[in-house]
C-alpha positions in Angstrom: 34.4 -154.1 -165.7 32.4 -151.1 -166.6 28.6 -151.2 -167.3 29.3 -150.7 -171.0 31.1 -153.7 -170.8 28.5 -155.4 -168.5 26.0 -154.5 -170.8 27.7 -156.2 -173.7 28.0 -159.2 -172.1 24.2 -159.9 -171.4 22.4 -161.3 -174.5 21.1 -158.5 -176.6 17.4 -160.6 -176.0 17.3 -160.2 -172.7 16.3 -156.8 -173.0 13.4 -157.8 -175.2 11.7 -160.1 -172.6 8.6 -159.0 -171.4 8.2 -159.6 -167.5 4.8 -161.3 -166.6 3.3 -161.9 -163.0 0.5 -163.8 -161.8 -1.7 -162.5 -159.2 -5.3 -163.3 -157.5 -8.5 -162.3 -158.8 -11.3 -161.7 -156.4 -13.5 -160.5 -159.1 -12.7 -163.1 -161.4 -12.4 -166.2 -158.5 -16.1 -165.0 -157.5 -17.6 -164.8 -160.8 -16.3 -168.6 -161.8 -17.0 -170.2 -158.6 -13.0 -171.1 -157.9 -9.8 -169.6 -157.0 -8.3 -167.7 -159.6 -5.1 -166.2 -161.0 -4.6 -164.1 -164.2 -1.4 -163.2 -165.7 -0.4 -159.6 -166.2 2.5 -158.4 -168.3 4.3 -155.2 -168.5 3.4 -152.5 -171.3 5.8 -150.6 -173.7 6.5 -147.6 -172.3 4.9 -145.7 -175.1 1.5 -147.5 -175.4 1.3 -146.9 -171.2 2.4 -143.1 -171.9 -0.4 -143.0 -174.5 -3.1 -145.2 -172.4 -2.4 -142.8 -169.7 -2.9 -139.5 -171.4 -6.4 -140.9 -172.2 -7.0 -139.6 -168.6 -5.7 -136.3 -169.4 -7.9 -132.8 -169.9 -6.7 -130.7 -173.2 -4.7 -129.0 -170.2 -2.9 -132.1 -169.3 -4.5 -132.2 -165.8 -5.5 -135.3 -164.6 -9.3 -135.9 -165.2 -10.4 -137.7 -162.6 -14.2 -138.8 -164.6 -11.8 -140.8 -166.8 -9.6 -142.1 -164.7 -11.4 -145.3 -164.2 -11.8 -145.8 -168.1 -7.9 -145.4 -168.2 -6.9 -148.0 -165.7 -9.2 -150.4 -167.4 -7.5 -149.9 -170.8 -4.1 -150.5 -169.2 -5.4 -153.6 -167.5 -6.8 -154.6 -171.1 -3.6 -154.1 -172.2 -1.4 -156.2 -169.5 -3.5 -158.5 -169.0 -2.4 -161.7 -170.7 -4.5 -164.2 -169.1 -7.5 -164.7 -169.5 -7.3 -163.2 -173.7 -9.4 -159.6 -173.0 -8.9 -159.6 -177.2 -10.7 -162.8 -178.1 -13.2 -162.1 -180.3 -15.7 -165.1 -178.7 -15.0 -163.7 -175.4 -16.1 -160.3 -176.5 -19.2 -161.2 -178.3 -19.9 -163.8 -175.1 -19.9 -160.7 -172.8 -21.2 -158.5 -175.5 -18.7 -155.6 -175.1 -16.8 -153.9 -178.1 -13.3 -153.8 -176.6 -10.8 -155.5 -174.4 -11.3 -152.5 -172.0 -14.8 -152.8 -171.7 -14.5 -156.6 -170.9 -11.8 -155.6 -168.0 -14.7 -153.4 -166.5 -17.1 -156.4 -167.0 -15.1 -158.9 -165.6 -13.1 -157.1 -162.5 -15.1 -154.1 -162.1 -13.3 -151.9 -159.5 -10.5 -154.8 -159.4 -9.5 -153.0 -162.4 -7.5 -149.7 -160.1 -5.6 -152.7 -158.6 -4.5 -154.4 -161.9 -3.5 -151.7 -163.4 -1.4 -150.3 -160.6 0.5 -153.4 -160.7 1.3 -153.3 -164.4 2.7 -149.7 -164.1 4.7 -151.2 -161.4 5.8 -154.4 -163.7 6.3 -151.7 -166.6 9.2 -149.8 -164.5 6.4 -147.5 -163.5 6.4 -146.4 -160.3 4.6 -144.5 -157.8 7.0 -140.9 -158.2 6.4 -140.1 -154.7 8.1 -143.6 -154.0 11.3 -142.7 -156.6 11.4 -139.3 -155.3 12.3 -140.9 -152.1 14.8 -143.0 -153.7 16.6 -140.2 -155.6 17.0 -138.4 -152.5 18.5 -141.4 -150.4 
């Protein structure tokens, strides 16, 4: 069996899953007092192509003064547990978007977060898949 064929024989739904992963909080665990988890899912690849180029320069260099404002709206937008979008939430925290409520609640936890969605999204570190195309 080829992988066309292979391919065709996996339900067509399958490829519209989206993965989600829990993982620790230390940010979160210290601010309510109790071990926590959240739940991250992977992003489409073009809203994470798009949230990345927010860190971008016009000259398509990485800008390092927003690279922290980046990360935080990737980990707004995989995050899936606890709801960065809830309205109540927001107002309760008193920040305008999902992002800023990432920085509030995980402050530097945010790098981490969004590493791992990138990872979850198929996005990995290239020095990691150049090694892997080479092998």
């Amino acid at each position: 069996m080829n992988l066309v064929e292979k391919l065709m024989a996996v339900d067509r739904g399958e490829c519209e899953k989206i993965e989600t992963k829990e993982m620790k909080s230390k940010q979160l665990s210290k601010l309510i007092g109790e071990d926590a988890k959240i739940t991250i899912q992977a992003v489409d690849g073009n809203l994470f192509g798009a949230l990345s180029a927010s860190g971008l320069d016009d000259d398509g260099n990485v800008d390092y003064g927003r690279a922290f404002d980046t990360n935080a709206k990737i980990a707004a937008a995989g995050i899936k547990d606890p709801d960065l979008k809830n309205d109540g939430l927001l107002r309760h925290l008193g920040v305008a978007t999902p992002a800023d409520a990432a920085i509030k609640i995980f402050k530097g936890e945010v790098n981490k977060i969004s590493v791992a969605i990138a990872k979850l999204s198929g996005f990995d570190d290239e020095e990691t898949t150049d090694k892997e195309v080479k092998n």
